[in-house]
N, CA, C and O atoms as a Tinker XYZ file with bonds, in Angstrom:
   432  protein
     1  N    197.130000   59.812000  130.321000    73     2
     2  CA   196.447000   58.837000  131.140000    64     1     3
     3  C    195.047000   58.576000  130.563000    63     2     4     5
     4  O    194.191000   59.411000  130.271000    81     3
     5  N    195.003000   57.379000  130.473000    73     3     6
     6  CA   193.497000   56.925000  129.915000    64     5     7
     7  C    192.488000   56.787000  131.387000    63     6     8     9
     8  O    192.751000   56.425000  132.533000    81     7
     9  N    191.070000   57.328000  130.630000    73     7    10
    10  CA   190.473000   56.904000  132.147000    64     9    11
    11  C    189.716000   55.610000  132.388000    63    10    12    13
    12  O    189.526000   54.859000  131.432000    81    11
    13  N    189.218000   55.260000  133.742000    73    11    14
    14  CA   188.721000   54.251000  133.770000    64    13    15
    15  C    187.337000   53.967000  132.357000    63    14    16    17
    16  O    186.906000   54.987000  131.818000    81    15
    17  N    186.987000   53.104000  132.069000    73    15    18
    18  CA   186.011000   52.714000  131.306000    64    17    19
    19  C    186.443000   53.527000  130.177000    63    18    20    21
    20  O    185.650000   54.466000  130.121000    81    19
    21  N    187.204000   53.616000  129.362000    73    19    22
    22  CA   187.467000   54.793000  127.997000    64    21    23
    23  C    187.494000   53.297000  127.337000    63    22    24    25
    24  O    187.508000   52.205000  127.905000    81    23
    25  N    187.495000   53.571000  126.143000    73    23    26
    26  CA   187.211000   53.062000  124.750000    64    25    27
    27  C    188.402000   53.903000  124.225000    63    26    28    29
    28  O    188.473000   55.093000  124.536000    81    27
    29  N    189.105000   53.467000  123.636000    73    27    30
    30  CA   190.517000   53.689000  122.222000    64    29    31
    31  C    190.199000   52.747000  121.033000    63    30    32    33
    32  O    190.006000   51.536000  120.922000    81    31
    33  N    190.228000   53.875000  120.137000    73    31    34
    34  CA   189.889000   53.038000  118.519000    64    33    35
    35  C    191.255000   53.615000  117.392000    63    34    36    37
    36  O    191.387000   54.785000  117.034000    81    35
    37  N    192.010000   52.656000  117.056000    73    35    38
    38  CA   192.623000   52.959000  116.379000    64    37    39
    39  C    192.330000   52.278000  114.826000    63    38    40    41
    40  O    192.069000   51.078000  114.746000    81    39
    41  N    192.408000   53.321000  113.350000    73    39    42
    42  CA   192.293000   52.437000  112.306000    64    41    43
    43  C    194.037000   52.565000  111.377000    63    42    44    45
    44  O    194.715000   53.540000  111.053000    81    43
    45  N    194.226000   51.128000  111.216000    73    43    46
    46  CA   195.505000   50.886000  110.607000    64    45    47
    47  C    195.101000   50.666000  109.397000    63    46    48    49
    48  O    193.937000   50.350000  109.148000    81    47
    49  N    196.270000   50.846000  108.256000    73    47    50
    50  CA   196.787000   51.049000  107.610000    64    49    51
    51  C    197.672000   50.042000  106.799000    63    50    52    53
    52  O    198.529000   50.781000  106.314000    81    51
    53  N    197.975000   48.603000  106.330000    73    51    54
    54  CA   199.122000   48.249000  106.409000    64    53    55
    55  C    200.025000   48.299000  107.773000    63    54    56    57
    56  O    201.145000   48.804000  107.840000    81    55
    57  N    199.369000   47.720000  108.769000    73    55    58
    58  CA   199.596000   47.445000  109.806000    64    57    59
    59  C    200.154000   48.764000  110.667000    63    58    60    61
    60  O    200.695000   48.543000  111.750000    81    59
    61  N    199.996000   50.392000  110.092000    73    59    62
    62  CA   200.508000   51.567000  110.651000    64    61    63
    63  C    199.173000   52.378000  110.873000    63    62    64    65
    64  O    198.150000   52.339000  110.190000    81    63
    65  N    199.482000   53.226000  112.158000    73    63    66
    66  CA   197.925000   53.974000  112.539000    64    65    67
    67  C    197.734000   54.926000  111.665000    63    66    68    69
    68  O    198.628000   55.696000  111.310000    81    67
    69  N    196.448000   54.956000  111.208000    73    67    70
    70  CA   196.102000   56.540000  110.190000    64    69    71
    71  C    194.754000   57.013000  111.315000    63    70    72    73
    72  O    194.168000   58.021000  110.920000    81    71
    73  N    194.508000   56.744000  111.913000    73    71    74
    74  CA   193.447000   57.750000  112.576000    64    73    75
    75  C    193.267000   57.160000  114.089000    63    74    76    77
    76  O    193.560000   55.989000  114.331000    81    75
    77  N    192.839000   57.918000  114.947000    73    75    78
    78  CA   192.621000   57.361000  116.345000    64    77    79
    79  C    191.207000   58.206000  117.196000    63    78    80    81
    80  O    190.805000   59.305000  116.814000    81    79
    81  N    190.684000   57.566000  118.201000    73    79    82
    82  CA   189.786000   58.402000  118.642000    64    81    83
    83  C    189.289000   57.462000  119.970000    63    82    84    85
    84  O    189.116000   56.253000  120.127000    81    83
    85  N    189.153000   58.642000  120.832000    73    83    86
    86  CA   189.261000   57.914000  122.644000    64    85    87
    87  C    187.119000   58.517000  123.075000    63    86    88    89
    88  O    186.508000   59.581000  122.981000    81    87
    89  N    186.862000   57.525000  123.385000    73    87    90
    90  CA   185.966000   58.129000  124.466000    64    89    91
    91  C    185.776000   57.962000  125.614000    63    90    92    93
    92  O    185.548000   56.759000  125.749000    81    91
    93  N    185.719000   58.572000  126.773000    73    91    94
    94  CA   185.290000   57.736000  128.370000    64    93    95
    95  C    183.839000   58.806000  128.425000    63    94    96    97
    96  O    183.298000   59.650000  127.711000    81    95
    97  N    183.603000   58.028000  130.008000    73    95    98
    98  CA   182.540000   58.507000  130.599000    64    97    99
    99  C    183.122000   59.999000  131.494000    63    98   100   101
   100  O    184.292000   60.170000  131.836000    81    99
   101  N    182.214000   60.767000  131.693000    73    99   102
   102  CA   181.805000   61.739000  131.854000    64   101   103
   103  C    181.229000   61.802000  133.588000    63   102   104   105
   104  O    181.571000   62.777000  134.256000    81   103
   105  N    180.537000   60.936000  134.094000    73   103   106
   106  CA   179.383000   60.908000  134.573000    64   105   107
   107  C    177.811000   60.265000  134.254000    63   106   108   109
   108  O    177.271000   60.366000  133.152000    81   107
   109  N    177.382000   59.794000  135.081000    73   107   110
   110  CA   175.791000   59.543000  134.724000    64   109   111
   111  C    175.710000   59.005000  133.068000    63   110   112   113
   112  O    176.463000   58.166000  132.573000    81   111
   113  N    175.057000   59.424000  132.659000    73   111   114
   114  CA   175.035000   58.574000  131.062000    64   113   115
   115  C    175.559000   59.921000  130.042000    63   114   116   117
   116  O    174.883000   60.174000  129.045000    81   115
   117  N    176.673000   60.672000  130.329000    73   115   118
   118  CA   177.043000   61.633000  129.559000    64   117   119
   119  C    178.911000   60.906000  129.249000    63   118   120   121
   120  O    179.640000   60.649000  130.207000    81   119
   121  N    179.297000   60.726000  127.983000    73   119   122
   122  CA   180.514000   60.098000  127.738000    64   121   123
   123  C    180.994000   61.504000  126.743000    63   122   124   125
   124  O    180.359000   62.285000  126.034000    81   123
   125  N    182.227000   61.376000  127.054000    73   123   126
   126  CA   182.957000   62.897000  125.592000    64   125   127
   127  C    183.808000   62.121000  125.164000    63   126   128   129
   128  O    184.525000   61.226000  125.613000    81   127
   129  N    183.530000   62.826000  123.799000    73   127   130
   130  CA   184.390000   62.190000  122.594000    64   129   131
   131  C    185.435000   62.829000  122.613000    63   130   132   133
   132  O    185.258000   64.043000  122.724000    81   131
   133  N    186.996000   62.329000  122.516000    73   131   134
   134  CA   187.788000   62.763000  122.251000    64   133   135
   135  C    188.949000   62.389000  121.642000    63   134   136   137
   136  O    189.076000   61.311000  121.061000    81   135
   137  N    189.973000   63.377000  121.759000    73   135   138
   138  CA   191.145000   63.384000  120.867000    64   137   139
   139  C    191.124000   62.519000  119.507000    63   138   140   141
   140  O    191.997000   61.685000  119.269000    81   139
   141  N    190.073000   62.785000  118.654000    73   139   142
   142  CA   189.809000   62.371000  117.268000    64   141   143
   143  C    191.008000   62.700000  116.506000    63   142   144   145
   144  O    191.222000   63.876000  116.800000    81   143
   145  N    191.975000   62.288000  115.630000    73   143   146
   146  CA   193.016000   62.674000  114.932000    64   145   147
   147  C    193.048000   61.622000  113.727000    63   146   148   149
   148  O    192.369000   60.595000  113.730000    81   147
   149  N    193.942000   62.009000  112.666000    73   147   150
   150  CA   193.696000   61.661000  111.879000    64   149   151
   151  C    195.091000   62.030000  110.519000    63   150   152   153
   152  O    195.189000   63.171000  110.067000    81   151
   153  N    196.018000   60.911000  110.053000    73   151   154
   154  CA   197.167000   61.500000  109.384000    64   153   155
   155  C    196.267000   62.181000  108.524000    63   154   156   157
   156  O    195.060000   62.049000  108.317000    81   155
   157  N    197.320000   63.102000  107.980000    73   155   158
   158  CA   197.128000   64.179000  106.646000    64   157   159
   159  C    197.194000   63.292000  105.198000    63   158   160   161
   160  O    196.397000   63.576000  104.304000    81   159
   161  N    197.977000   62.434000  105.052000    73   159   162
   162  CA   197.838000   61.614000  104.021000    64   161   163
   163  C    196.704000   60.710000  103.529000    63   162   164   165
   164  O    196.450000   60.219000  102.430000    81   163
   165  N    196.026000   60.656000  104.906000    73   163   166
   166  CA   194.777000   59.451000  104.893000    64   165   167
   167  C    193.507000   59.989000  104.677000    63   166   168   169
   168  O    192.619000   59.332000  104.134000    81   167
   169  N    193.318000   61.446000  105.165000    73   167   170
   170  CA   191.911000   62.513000  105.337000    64   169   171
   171  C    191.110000   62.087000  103.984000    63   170   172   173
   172  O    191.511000   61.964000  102.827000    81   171
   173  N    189.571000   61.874000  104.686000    73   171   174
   174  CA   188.991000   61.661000  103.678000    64   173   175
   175  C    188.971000   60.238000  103.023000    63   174   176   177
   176  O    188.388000   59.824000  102.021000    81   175
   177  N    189.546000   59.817000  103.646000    73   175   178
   178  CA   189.053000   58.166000  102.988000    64   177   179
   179  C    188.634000   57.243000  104.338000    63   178   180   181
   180  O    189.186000   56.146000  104.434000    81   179
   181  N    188.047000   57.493000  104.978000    73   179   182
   182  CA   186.772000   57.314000  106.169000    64   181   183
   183  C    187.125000   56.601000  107.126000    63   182   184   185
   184  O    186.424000   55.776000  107.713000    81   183
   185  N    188.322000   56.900000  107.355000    73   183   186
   186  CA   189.583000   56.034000  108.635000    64   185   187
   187  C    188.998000   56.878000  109.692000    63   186   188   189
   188  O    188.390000   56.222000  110.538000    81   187
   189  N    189.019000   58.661000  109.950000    73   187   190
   190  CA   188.269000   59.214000  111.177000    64   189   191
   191  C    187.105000   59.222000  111.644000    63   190   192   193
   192  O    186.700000   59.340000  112.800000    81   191
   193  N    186.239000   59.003000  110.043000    73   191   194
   194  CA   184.732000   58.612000  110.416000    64   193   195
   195  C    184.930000   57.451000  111.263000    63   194   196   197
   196  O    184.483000   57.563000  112.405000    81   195
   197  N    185.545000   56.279000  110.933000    73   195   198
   198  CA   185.499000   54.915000  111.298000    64   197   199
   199  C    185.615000   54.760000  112.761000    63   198   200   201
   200  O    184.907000   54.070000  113.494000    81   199
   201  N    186.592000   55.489000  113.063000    73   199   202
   202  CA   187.008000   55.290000  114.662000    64   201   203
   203  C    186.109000   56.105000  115.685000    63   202   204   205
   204  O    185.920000   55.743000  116.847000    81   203
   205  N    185.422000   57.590000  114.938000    73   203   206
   206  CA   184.258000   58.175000  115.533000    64   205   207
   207  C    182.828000   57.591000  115.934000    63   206   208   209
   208  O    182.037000   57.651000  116.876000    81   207
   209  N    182.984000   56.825000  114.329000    73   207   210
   210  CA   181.663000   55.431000  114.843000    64   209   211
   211  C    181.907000   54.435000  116.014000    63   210   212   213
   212  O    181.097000   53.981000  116.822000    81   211
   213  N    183.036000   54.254000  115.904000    73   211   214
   214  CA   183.460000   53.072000  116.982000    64   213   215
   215  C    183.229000   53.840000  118.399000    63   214   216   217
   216  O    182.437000   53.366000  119.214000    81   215
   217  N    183.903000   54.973000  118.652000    73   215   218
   218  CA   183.509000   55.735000  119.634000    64   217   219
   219  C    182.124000   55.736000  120.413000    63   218   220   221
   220  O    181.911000   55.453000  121.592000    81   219
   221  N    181.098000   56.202000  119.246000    73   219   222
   222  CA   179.871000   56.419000  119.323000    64   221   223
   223  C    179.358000   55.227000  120.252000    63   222   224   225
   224  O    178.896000   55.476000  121.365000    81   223
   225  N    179.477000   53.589000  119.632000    73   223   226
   226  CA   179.124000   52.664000  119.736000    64   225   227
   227  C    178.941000   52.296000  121.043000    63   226   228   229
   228  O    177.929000   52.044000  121.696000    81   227
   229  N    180.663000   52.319000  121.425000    73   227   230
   230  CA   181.265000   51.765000  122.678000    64   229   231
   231  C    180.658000   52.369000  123.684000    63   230   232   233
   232  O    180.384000   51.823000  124.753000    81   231
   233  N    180.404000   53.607000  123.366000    73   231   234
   234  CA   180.127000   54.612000  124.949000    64   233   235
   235  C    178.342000   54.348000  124.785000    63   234   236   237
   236  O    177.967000   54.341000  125.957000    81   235
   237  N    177.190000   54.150000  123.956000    73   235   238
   238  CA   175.989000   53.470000  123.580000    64   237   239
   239  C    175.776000   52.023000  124.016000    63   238   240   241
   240  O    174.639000   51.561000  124.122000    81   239
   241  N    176.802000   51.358000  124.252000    73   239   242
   242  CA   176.927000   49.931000  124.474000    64   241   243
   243  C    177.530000   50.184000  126.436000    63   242   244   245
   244  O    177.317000   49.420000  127.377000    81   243
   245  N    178.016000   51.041000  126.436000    73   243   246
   246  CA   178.126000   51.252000  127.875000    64   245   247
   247  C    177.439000   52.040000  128.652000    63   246   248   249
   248  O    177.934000   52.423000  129.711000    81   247
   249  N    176.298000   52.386000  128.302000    73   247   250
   250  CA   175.284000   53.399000  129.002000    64   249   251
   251  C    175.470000   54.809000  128.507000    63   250   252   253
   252  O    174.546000   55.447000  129.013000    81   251
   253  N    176.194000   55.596000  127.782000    73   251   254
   254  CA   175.704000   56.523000  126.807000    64   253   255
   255  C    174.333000   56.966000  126.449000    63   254   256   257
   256  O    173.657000   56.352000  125.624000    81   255
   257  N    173.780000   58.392000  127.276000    73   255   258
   258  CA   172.623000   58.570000  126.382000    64   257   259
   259  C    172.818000   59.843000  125.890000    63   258   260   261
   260  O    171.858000   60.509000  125.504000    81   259
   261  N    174.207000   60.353000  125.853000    73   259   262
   262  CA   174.749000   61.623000  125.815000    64   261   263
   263  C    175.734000   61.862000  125.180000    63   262   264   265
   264  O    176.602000   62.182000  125.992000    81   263
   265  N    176.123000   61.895000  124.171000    73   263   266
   266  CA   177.973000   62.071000  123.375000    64   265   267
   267  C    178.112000   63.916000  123.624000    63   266   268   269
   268  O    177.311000   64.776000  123.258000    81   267
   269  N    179.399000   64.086000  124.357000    73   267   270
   270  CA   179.782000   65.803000  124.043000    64   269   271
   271  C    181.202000   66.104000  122.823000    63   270   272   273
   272  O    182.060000   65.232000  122.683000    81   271
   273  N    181.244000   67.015000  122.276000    73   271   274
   274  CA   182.817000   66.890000  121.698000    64   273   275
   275  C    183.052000   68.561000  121.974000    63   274   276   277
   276  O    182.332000   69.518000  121.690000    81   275
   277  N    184.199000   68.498000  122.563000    73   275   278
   278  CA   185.117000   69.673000  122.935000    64   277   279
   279  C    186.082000   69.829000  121.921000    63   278   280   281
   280  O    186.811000   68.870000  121.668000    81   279
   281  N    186.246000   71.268000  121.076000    73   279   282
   282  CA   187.085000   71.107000  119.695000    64   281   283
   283  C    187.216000   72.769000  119.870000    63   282   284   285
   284  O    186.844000   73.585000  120.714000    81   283
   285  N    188.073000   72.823000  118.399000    73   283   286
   286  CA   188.437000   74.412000  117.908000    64   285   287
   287  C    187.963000   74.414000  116.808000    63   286   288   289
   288  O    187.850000   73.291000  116.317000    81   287
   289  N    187.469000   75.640000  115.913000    73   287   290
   290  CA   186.893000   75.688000  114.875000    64   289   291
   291  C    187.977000   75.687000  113.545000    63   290   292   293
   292  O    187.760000   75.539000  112.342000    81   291
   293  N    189.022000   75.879000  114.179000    73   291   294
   294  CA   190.167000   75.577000  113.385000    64   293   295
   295  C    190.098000   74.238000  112.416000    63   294   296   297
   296  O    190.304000   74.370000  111.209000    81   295
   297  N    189.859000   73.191000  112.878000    73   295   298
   298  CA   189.500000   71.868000  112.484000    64   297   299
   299  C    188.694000   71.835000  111.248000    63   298   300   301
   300  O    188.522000   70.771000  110.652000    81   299
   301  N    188.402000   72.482000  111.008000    73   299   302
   302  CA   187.243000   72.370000  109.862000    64   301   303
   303  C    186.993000   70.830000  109.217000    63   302   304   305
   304  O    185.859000   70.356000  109.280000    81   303
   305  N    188.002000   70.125000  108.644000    73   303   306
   306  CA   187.392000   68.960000  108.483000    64   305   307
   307  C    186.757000   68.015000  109.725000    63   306   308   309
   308  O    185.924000   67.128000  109.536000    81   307
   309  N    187.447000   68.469000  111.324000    73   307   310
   310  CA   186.541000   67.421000  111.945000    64   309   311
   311  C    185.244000   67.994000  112.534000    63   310   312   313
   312  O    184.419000   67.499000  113.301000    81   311
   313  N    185.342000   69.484000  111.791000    73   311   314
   314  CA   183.642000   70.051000  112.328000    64   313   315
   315  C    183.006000   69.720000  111.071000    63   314   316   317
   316  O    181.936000   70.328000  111.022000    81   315
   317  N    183.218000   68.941000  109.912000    73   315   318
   318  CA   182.138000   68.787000  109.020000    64   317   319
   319  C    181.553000   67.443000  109.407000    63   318   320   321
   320  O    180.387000   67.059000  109.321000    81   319
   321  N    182.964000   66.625000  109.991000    73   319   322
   322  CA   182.477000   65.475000  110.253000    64   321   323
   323  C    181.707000   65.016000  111.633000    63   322   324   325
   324  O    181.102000   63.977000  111.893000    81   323
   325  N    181.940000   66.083000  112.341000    73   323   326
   326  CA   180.957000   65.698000  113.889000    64   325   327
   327  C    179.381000   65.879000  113.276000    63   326   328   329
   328  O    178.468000   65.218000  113.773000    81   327
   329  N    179.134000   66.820000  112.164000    73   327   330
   330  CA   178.070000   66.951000  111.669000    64   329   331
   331  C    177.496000   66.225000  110.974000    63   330   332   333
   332  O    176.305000   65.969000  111.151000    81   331
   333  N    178.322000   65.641000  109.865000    73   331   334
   334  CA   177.858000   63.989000  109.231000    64   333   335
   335  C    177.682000   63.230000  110.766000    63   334   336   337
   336  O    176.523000   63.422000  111.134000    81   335
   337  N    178.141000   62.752000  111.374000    73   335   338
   338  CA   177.297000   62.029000  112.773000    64   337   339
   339  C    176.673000   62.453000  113.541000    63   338   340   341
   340  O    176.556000   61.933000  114.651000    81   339
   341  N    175.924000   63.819000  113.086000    73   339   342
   342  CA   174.702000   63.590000  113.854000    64   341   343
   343  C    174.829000   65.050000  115.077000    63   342   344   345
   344  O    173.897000   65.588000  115.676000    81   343
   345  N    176.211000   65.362000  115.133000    73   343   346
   346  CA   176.614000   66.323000  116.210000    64   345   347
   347  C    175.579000   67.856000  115.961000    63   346   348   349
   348  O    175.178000   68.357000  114.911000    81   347
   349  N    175.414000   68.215000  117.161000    73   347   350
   350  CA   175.038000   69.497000  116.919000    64   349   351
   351  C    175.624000   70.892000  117.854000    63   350   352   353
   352  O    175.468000   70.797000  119.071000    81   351
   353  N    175.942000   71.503000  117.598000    73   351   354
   354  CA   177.152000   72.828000  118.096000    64   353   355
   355  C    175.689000   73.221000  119.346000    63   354   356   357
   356  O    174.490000   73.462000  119.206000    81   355
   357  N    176.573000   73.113000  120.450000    73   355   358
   358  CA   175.744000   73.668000  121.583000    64   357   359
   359  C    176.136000   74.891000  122.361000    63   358   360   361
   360  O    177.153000   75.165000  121.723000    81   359
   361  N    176.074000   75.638000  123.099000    73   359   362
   362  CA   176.771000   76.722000  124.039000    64   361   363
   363  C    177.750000   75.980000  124.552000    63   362   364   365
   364  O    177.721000   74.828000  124.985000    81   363
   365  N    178.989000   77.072000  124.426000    73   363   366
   366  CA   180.203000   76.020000  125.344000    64   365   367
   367  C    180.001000   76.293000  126.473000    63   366   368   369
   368  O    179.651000   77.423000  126.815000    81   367
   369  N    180.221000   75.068000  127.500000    73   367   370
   370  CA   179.995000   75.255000  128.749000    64   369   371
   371  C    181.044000   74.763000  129.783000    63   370   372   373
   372  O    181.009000   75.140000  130.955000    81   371
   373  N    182.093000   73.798000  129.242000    73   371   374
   374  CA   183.125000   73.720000  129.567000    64   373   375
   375  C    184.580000   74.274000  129.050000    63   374   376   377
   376  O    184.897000   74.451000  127.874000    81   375
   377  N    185.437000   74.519000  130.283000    73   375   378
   378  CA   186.479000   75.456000  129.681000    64   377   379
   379  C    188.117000   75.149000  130.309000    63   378   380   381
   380  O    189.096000   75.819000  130.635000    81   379
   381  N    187.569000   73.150000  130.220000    73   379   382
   382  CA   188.888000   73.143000  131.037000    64   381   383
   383  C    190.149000   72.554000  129.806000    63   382   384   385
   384  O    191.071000   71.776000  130.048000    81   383
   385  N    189.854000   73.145000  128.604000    73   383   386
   386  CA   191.221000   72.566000  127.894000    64   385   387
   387  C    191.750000   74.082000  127.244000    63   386   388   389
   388  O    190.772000   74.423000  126.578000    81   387
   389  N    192.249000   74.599000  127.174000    73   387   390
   390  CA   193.101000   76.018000  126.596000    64   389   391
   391  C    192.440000   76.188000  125.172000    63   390   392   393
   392  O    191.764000   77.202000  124.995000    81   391
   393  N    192.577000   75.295000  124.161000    73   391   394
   394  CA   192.664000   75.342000  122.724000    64   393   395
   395  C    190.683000   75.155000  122.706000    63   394   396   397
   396  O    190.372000   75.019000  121.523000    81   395
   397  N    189.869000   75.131000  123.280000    73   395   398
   398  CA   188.830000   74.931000  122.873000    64   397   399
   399  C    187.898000   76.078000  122.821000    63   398   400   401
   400  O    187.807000   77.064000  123.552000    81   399
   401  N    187.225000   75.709000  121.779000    73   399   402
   402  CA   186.087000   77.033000  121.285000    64   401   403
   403  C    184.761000   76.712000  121.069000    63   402   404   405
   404  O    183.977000   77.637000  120.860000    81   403
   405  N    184.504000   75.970000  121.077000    73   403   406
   406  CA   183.152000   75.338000  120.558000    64   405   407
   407  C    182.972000   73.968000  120.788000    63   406   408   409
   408  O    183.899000   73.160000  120.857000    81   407
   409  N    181.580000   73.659000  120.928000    73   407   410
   410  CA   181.248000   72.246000  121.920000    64   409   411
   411  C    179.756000   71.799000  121.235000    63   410   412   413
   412  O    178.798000   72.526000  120.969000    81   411
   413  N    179.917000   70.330000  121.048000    73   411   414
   414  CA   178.883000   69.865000  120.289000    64   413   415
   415  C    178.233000   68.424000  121.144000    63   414   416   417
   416  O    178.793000   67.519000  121.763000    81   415
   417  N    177.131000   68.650000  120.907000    73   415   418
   418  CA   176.159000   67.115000  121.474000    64   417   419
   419  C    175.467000   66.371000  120.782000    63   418   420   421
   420  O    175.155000   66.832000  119.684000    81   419
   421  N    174.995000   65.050000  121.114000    73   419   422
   422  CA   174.764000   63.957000  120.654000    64   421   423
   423  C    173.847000   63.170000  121.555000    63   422   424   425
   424  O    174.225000   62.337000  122.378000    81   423
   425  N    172.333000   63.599000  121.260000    73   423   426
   426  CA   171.496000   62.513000  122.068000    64   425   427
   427  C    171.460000   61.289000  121.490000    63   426   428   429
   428  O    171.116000   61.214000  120.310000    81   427
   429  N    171.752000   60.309000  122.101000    73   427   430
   430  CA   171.315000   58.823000  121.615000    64   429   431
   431  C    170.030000   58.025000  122.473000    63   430   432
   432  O    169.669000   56.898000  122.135000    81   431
């Protein structure tokens, strides 16, 4: 289920998805970034950056003064890349998804 006011960015391919990435609001001017993904064939040629920017934008253009991202450290390529944008690893403070370990913010 998508929530009200979310933003979905998908980048194609020859008309097929290689990366995707959702943001909604949160509350107040705090929006979380999520479910960033990204095929294995495509990594690295700036299809996840692309849709993370779009993310960024949408939730900045909708009252955003806050980006969070909820992740596992497992990820390693999308913890290098929350860091190319700007992310910075904060205390986790939410604990409502199973697979998560670490939590990053984004003042805008």
């Amino acid at each position: 289920m998508v929530r009200e006011g979310a933003g979905v960015f998908v980048a194609l391919e020859g008309g097929l998805p290689v990366a995707v990435c959702m943001t909604f609001p949160l509350g107040g001017d705090e929006w979380e970034i999520g479910k960033l993904a990204a095929d294995k064939n495509y990594r690295g040629r700036g299809a996840g950056e692309g849709v993370l920017r779009s993310c960024m934008a949408y939730a900045a253009a909708h009252g955003a003064k806050k980006l969070t991202i909820l992740s596992n450290r497992i990820l390693t390529a999308a913890m290098g890349l929350y860091a190319k944008a700007g992310f910075r690893q904060v205390p986790l403070t939410r604990g409502e998804y199973e697979r998560v370990n670490v939590q990053f913010e984004k003042r805008l």
